[in-house]
C-alpha positions in Angstrom: 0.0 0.0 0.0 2.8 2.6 1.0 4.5 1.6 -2.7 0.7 2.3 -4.3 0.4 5.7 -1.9 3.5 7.3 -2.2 3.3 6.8 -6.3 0.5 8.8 -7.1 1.6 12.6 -5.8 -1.9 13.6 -5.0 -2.9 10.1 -2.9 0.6 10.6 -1.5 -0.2 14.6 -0.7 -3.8 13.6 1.0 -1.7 10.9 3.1 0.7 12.8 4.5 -2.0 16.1 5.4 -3.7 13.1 7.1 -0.4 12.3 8.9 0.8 15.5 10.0 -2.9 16.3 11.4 -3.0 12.7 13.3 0.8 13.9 15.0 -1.0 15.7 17.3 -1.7 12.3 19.1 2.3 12.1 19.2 4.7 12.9 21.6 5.5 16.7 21.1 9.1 17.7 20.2 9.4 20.1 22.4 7.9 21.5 26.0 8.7 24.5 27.5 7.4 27.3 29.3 7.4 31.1 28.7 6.1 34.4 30.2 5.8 36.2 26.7 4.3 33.5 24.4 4.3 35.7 21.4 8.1 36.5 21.7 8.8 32.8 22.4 7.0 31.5 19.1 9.0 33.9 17.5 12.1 32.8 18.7 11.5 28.7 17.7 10.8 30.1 14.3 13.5 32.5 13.5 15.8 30.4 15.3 16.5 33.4 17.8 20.0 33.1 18.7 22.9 31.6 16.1 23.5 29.2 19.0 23.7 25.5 17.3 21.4 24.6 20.1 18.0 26.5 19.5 15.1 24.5 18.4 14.7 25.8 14.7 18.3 24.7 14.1 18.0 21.4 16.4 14.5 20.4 14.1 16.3 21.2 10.9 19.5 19.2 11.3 17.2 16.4 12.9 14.4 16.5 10.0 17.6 16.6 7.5 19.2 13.3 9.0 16.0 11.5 9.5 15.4 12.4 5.5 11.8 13.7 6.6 10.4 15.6 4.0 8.8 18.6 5.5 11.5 20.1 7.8 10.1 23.7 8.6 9.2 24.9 11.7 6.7 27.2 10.3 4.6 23.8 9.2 4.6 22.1 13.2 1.4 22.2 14.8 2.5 24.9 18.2 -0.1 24.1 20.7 0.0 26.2 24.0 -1.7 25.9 27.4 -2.4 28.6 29.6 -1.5 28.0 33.4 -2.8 30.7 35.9 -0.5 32.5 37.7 -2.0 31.5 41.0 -0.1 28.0 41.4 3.6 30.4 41.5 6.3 29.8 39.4 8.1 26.1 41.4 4.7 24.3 40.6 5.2 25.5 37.0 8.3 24.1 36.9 7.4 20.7 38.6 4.3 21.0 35.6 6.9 21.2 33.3 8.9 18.7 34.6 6.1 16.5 34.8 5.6 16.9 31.3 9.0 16.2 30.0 9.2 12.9 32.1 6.1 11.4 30.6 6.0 12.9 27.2 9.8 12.3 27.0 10.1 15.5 24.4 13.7 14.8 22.0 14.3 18.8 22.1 13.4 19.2 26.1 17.0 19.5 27.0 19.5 21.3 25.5 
């Protein structure tokens, strides 16, 4: 079937729409928390810094030797959650924590 799919460009285009949509099911590359989402966003896809290590640079060199096809930032799904201020910035941290444990992110740590 992947032979039959991945010969015909438009079954092939439909399959892998299908495919990026159901990644949201997937472990996400990345977690991280921020207290200017708009400035972090920004940062992941400009690449902020020239450091080797920031995440537009990591996905790129990781999409390149995985030979995925789509390796732009600008076409991940971001998804964000908003924690009220009320629970203090340690049990943000253990959330975060938390969620790098158990979703096991491969950019969580530089």
């Amino acid at each position: 079937e992947w032979e039959n799919i991945t010969q015909d460009d438009k079954k092939f285009e439909k399959f892998r729409e299908l495919l990026l949509a159901a990644s949201i099911l997937m472990p996400p590359l990345y977690i991280g928390k921020t207290s200017n989402l708009h400035a972090r966003c920004l940062q992941h896809l400009s690449g902020g810094d020239v450091d080797k290590n920031n995440f537009k640079k990591r996905f790129e060199n990781y999409a390149e030797e995985m030979k995925i096809g789509d390796k732009f930032v600008q076409n991940l799904i971001f998804v964000c959650i908003y924690i009220d201020d009320d629970l203090g910035d340690e049990a943000h941290s253990l959330l975060e924590g938390i969620l790098k444990i158990s979703a096991r992110p491969p950019y969580g740590i530089r």
